[in-house]
C-alpha positions in Angstrom: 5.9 -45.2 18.7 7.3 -45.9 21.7 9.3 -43.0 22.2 6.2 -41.8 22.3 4.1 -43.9 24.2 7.1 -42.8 26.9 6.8 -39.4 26.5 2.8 -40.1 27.0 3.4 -41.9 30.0 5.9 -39.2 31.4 3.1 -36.8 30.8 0.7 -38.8 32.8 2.6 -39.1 36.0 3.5 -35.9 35.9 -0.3 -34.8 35.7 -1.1 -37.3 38.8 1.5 -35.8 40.9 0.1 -32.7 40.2 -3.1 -33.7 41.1 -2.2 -35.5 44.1 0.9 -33.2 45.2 0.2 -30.2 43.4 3.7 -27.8 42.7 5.8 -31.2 43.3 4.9 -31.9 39.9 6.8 -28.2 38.7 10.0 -30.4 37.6 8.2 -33.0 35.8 6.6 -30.0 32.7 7.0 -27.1 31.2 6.5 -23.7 33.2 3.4 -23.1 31.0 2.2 -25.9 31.4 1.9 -25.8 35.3 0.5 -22.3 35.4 -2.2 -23.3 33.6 -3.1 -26.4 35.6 -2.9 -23.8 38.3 -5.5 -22.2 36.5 -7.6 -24.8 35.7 -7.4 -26.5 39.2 -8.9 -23.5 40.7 -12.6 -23.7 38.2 -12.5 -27.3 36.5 -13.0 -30.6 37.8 -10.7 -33.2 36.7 -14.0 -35.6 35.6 -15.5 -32.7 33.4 -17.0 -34.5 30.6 -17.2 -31.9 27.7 -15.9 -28.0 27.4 -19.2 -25.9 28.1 -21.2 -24.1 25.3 -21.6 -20.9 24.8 -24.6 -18.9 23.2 -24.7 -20.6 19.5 -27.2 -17.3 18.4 -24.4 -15.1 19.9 -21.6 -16.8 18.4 -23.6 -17.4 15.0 -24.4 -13.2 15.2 -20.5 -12.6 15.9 -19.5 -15.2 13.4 -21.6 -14.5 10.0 -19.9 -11.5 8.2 -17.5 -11.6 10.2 -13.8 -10.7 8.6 -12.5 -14.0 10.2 -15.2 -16.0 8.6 -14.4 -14.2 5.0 -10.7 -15.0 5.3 -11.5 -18.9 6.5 -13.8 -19.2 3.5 -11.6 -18.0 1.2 -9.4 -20.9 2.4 -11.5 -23.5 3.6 -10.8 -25.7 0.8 -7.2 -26.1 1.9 -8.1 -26.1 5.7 -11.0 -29.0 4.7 -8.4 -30.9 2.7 -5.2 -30.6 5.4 -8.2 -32.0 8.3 -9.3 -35.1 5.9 -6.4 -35.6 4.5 -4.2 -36.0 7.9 -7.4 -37.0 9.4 -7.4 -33.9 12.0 -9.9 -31.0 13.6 -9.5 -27.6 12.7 -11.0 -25.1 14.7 -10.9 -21.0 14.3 -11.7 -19.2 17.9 -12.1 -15.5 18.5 -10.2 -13.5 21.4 -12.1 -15.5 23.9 -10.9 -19.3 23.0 -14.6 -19.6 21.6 -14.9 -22.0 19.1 -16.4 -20.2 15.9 -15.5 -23.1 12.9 -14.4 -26.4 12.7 -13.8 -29.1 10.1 -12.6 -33.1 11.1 -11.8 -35.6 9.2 -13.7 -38.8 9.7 -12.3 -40.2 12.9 -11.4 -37.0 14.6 -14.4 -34.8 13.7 -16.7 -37.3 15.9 -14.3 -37.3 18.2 -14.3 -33.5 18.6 -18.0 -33.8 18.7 -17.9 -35.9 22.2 -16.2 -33.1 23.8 -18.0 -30.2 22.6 -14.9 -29.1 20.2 -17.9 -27.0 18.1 -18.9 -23.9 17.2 -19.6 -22.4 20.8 -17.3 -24.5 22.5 -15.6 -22.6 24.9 -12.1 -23.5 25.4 -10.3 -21.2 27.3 -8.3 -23.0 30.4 -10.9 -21.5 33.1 -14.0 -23.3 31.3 -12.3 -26.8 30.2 -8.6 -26.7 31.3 -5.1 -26.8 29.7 -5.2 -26.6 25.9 -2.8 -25.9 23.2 -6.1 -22.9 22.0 -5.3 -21.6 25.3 -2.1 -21.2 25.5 -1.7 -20.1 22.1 -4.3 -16.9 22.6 -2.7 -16.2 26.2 0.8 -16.4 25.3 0.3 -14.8 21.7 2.6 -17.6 20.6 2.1 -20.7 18.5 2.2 -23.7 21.4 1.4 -27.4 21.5 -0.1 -29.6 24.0 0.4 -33.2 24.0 -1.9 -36.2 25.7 -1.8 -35.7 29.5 -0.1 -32.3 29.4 -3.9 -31.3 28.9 -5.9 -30.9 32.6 -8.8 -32.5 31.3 -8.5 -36.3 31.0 -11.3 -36.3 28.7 -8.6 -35.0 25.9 -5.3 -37.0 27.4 -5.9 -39.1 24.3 -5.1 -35.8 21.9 -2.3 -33.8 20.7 -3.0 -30.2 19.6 -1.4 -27.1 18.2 -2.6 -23.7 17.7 -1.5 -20.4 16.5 -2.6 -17.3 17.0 -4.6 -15.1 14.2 -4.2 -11.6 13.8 -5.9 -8.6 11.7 -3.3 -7.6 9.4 -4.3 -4.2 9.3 -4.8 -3.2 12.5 -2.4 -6.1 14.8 -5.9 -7.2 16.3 -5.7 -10.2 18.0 -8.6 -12.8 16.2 -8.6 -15.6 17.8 -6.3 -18.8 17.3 -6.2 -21.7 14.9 -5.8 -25.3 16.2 -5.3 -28.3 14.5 -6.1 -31.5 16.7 -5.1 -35.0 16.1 -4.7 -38.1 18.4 -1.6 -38.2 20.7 -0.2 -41.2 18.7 0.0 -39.3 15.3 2.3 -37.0 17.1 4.7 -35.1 14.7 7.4 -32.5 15.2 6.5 -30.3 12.4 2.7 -30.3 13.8 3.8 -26.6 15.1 4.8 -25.6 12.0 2.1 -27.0 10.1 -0.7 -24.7 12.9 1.9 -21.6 12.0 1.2 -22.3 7.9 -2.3 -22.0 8.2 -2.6 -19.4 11.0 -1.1 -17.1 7.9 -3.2 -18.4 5.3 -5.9 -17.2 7.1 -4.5 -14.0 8.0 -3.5 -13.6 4.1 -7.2 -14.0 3.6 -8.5 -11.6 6.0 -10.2 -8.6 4.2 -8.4 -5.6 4.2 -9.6 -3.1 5.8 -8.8 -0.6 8.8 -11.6 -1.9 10.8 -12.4 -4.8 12.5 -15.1 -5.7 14.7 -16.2 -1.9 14.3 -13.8 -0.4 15.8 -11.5 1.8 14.2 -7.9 1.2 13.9 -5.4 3.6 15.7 -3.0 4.6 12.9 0.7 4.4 13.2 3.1 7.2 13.4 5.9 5.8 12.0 7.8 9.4 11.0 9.1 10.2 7.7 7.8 8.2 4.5 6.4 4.7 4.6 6.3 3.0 1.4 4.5 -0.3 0.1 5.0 -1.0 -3.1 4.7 -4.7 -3.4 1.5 -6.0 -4.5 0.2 -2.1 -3.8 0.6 1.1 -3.7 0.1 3.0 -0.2 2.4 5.9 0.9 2.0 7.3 4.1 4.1 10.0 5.8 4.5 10.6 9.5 1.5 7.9 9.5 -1.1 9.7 7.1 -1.9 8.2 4.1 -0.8 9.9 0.8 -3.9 10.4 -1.8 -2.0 10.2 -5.6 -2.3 9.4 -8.9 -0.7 6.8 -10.6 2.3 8.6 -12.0 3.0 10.6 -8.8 3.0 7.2 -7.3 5.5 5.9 -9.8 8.0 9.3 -9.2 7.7 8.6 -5.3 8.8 5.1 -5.8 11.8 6.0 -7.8 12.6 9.1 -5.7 12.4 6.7 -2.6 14.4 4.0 -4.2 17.6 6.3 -5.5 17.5 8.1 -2.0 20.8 10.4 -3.1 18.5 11.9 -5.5 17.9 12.1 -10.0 18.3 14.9 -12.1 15.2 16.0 -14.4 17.0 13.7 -17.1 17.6 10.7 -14.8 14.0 11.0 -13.9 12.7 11.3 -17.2 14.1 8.5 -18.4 13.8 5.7 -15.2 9.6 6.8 -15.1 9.0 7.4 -19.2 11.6 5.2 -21.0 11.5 5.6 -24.6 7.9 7.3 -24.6 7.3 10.7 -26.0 6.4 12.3 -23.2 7.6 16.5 -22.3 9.8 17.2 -19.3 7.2 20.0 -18.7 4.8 16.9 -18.2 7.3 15.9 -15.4 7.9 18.9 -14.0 3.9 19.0 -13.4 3.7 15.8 -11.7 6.4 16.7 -9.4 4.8 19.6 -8.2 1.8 18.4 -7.7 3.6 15.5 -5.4 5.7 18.3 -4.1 2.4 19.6 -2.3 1.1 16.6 -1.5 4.2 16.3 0.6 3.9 19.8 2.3 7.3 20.7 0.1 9.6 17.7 1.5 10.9 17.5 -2.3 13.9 19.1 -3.4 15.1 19.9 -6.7 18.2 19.7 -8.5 18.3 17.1 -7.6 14.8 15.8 -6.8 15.4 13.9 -3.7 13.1 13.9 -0.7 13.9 15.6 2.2 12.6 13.4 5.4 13.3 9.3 6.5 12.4 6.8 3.8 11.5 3.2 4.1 10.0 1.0 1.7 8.9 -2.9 1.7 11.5 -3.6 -1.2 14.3 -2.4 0.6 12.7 -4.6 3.8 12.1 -7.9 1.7 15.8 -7.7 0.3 17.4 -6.9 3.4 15.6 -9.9 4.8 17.1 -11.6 2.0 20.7 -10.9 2.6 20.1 -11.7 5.9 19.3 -15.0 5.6 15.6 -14.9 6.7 13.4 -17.0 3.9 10.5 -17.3 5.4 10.2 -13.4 6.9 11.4 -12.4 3.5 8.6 -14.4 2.1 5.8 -12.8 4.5 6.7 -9.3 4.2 6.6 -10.0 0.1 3.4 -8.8 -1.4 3.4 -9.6 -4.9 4.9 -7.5 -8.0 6.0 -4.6 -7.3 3.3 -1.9 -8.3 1.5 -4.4 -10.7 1.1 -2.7 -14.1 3.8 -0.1 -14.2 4.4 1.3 -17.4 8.3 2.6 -15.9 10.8 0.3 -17.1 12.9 1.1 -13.8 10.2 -0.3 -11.8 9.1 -2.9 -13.9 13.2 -4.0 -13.7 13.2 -3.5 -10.0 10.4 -5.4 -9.6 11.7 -8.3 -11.8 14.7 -8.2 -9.5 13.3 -8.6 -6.3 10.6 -11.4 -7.5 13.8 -13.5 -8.7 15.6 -12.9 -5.5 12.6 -14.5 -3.6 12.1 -17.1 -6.0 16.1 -18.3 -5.9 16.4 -18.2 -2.3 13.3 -20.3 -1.8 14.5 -22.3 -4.8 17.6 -22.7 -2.5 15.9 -23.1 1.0 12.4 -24.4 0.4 10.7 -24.0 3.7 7.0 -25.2 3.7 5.3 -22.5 5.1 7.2 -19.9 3.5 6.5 -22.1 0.2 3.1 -22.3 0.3 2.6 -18.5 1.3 4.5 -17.7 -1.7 2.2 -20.3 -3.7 -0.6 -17.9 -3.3 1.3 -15.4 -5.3 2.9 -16.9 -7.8 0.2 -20.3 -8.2 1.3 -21.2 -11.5 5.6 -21.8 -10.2 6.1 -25.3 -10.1 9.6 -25.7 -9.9 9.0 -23.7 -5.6 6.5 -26.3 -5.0 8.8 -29.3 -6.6 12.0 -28.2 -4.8 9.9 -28.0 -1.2 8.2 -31.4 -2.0 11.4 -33.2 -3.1 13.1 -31.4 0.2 10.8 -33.2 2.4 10.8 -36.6 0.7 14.8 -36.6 0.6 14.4 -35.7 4.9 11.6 -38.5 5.3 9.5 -36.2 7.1 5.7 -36.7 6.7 5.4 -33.2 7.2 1.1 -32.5 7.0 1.6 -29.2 5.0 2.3 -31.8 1.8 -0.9 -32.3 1.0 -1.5 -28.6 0.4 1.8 -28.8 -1.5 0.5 -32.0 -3.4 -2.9 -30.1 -4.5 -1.5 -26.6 -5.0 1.3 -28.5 -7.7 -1.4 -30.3 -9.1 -3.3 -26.5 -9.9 0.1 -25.4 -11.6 0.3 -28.7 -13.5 -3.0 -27.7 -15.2 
C-alpha cells in the first residue's frame, strides 16, 4: 500500500504542475498521458462534477439488437460475476467512448452512478477528460489510467483499464471495455484481466459480415484461404467457395499434403476403410476442380495457386512459442464431424498440441479463451489456478477460473 499511495501522490503533483505550469509537467507522466490533458484542458473544467449524458432513446435505439449487446449477453454472467466478485464497474462503449452497459459491484456501482459512469455517459477525453476508455478507443490499444493520471479530479480516487472491442468479421472497431476499481485495489495484472474480457466479448459477437448495416469490404488475400477449425470456409483470391461436405474434406487434405496425393493416397486419407468407388472420387474432384476455375491438377492432385490454412497458423504459433496467439487463432476441432480418419487424426493432433502447451504455460487469458471450447478440461483450468496461487498473484481473472472449474467439476 504504500508503494502505492507514492505512486498516487506522484501522480498528483504531476497533475497540479500541469495545471498550474502546463508542459513543465511533460517529465513527470507518460506521453499519453499529457496529450490528453492537452485535450481535455482545452473543453473541460478541472471542477466538472459528472461526465455529460448523452441521448438515452438514442443510445437505447443503437444499443438493443445491437451485435455488441448479443455478444455482452452471451457473457454477462461472467462479466456480472468478475464486477461483484472483485467489486468493480464494467462498462461496454461504442466507437464514440459512449457508455452503452454497465455492471458494479456493490461499492463501485454507486460510485459510478455519482459520476454518470451509465448507459449514455459520454466518456471521451473532450466531454469528461483523461480516461483509461479513452485512451484505449484512441490508441486502439489496451491502456490503464491510475488516480490523478485522470484530468478530472472527480475520478482521482479510481483506477481503470480498458480494451478495445472489435467485430471479428469485419476488424470494426466496437467500442472499448473498461473495468473500474478504486486506486487502492491497484493490481498489475488489471491490464490483463480488461484484455481477457475484451475477447470474451468479441468471441461472443454474432458472426456475421455486417455490422451496424454496413457491409464488410472483403479481403483479397490471393491464392487459397482455409479455416478449418471449428468451420469450414474456403475462400480464394478473397471469394468465398460454395461446397459440399466432401469437396470440403478433399480441399482440406489437398491443402494440408501441399506436394500433392495420388488417386490411392486420396482415397484412402478421405474414405478409410469405407466401401466407397474411386469413380465416386474422381466425381467429387471434378466438381471442386470447377469450383476452383481448374487450379487442381492431377496425377497428382495438388492445387495449383498459394495455400494457407488456420492449422498450419495455430501450429506455427505453437513452435514459436506464442500460447496465447496460438490459443486465439484456435477455433475448435478441426471440421467437427468428419467422417476422414486423416482429418479426424489431424485434428486430434493439433487439439493435443494446444492443450500440452497451455498445460505447460497456463496463461489466464489464453486459458479461459480456451475454456469456452473445451468447458469440460479441468486439468487447463487446475494448472492456470495452481500457477497463480504458487506466484501469489491475486490475479481478478480467478474467479472466472474458479466458476468455469466448478462447471467442469459437474
Amino acid at each position: 500500500m504504500g508503494e502505492l499511495d507514492q505512486r498516487r501522490r506522484t501522480c498528483l503533483a504531476a497533475w497540479t504542475t500541469f495545471v498550474e505550469a502546463g508542459d513543465p509537467a511533460a517529465p513527470l507522466v507518460r506521453p499519453e498521458i499529457l496529450d490528453s490533458w492537452n485535450r481535455s484542458g482545452a473543453s473541460v473544467a478541472t471542477d466538472v462534477g459528472h461526465a455529460p449524458l448523452a441521448d438515452e432513446q438514442d443510445t437505447d435505439r443503437f444499443w438493443r439488437g445491437s451485435p455488441l449487446q448479443v455478444a455482452v449477453e452471451r457473457v454477462e454472467s461472467d462479466l456480472r460475476r468478475t464486477a461483484e466478485d472483485g467489486d468493480l464497474v464494467v462498462a461496454v462503449t461504442d466507437p464514440d467512448t459512449r457508455v452503452l452497459w454497465t455492471y458494479g459491484g456493490r461499492v463501485m456501482r454507486r460510485k459510478a452512478e455519482s459520476v454518470n459512469f451509465v448507459a449514455a455517459g459520454r466518456w471521451d477525453d473532450a466531454s469528461v477528460g483523461t480516461n483509461a476508455l479513452d485512451l484505449a478507443n484512441r490508441l486502439e490499444r489496451p491502456a490503464m489510467v491510475f488516480s490523478a493520471e485522470h484530468y478530472a479530479p472527480i475520478v482521482h480516487n479510481w483506477v481503470c483499464w480498458a480494451a478495445p472491442l472489435h467485430d471479428p468479421v469485419s476488424g470494426a472497431k466496437l467500442g472499448v471495455l473498461d473495468i473500474s476499481t478504486t486506486w487502492d485495489r491497484t493490481h498489475p495484472i488489471g491490464l490483463a484481466t480488461a484484455r481477457v474480457l475484451a475477447r470474451l466479448v468479441e468471441q461472443a459477437m454474432p458472426r456475421s459480415s455486417y455490422y451496424g448495416g454496413e457491409p464488410v469490404e472483403e479481403t483479397h488475400e490471393p491464392g487459397l484461404v482455409l479455416s478449418l477449425l471449428g468451420t469450414a470456409e474456403a475462400r480464394v483470391d478473397g471469394q468465398r467457395l460454395l461446397l459440399n461436405r466432401r469437396q470440403s474434406e478433399i480441399l482440406a487434405l489437398l491443402a494440408l499434403h501441399p506436394d500433392g496425393l495420388s488417386l490411392e493416397q486420396l482415397h484412402a486419407l478421405l474414405y478409410g476403410d469405407h466401401a466407397v468407388t474411386f469413380s465416386t472420387l474422381k466425381a467429387e474432384v471434378s466438381h471442386l476442380r470447377h469450383a476452383l476455375a481448374g487450379q487442381l491438377a492431377s496425377r497428382p492432385y495438388r492445387l495449383l495457386m498459394p495455400i494457407s490454412t488456420d492449422v498450419e497458423h495455430v501450429l506455427g504459433l505453437l513452435r514459436r512459442g506464442d500460447v496465447g496467439a496460438a490459443v486465439h487463432a484456435y477455433g475448435g476441432d478441426l471440421l467437427p464431424g468428419t467422417e476422414s480418419p486423416a482429418l479426424a487424426e489431424m485434428g486430434e493432433y493439433v487439439a493435443v498440441a494446444v492443450r500440452e502447451a497451455l498445460l505447460a504455460d497456463p496463461q489466464p487469458d489464453a486459458v479461459l479463451q480456451y475454456s469456452e471450447l473445451a468447458p469440460y478440461d479441468t486439468a487447463v483450468l487446475e494448472a492456470c489456478l495452481a500457477r497463480l496461487s504458487a506466484q501469489s498473484l491475486r490475479h481478478p481473472a480467478v474467479p472466472l477460473l474458479k466458476a468455469r472449474l466448478a462447471v467442469a467439476g459437474g
